[in-house]
N, C-alpha and C positions, 0 to 999 in steps of 0.2 A: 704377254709382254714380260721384261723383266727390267728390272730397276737397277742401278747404283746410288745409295746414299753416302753421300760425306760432310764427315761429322767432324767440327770443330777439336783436333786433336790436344788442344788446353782443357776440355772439360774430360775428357776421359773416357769416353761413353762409349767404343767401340767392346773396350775391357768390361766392362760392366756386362756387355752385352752378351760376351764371351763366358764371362764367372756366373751369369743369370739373374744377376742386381740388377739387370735394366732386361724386359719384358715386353714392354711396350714401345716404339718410335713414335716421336708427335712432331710433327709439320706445324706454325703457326704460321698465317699469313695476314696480311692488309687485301688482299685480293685473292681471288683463286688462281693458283695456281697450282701444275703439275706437282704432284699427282690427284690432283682434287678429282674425282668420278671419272677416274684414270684409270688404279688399282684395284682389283680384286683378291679375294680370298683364292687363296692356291699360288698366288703369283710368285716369284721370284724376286726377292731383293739380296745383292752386295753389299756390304760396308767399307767403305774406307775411311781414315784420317786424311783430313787438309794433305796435300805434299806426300802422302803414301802411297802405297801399293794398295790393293783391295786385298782384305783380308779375312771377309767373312761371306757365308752365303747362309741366308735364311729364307722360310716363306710366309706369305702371310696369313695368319690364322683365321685375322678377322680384323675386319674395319671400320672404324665408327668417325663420322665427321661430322662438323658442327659449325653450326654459320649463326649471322646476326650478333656476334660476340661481345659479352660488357663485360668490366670488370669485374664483375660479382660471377657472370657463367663462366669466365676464365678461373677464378678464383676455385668454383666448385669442381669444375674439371682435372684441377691440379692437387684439390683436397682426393678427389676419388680414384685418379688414375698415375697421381705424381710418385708415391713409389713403385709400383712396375713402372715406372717411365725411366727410374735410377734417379728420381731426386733423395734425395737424403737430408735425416733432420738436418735442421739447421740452414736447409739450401733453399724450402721455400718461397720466402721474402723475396730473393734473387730472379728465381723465376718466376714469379709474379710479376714486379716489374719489368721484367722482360717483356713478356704476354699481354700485361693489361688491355693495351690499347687493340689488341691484332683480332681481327674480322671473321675470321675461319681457323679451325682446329682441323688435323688430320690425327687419329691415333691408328697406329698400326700394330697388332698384335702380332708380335714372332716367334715362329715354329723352330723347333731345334736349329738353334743356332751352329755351326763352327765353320774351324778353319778350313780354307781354302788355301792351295798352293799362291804363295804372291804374286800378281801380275797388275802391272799398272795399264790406264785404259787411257786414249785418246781422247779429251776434251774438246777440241774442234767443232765449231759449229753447234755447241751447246753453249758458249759464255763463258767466262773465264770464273764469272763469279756463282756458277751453277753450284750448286748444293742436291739437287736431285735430277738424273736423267733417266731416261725413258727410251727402250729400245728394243728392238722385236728379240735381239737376241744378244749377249753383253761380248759375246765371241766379234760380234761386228765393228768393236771399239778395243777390245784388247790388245795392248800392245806384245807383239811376240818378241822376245828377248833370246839371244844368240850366243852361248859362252865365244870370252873373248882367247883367242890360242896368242903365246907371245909367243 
């Protein structure tokens, strides 16, 4: 399988990902969902920003995920994993209240990150408000782009 994740382009985190401030991707949810016992180690993940093109290809090095979630195992999962994750002092509190309440953790360790030539991918039939998709192959959803001749 290989994945596209897209990441809120107000927090930054594609760059991070890029410069190697951020190490780590974490999924948090209220229920399981994709990629919950989805992804594996070796897989293939994209990155994009909200509204971008995909701009990065990584793989996953290694997976760890975590269910039954309370504030206090949120709490410690973000003490032990929040800077490779790209939080930075000062930004824990933030993500804490973010996380508190949410049920399930995904962390995804990533393999040499970079760039990829830009290509934007067809949303269709995954939600408008997807944040992570799931596909045998990301050629299946890329959109091809045509220079335009005047």
């Amino acid at each position: 399988m290989e994945y596209v994740a897209i990441m809120r382009k107000s927090w930054g985190l594609t760059e991070k990902i890029l410069n190697g401030k951020k190490k780590v991707e974490s999924r948090w949810y209220m229920a399981k969902c994709k990629p919950w016992n989805r992804i594996q180690r070796g897989e293939i993940i994209f990155f994009k920003d909200s509204g971008g093109p995909v701009l990065i290809k990584t793989y996953a090095k290694k997976v760890l995920q975590f269910s039954d979630l309370t504030p206090a195992k949120v709490k410690k999962i973000l003490r032990q994993y929040g800077k490779q994750g790209g939080i930075e002092k000062g930004e824990e509190l933030d993500f804490f209240k973010r996380f508190k309440n949410k049920r399930y953790c995904i962390l995804i360790f990533l393999g040499n990150p970079r760039k990829v030539q830009p290509f934007d991918i067809d949303k269709t039939g995954f939600g408008a408000m997807a944040a992570w998709i799931t596909v045998d192959n990301v050629s299946e959803i890329a959109r091809k782009h045509f220079p335009v001749v005047s």
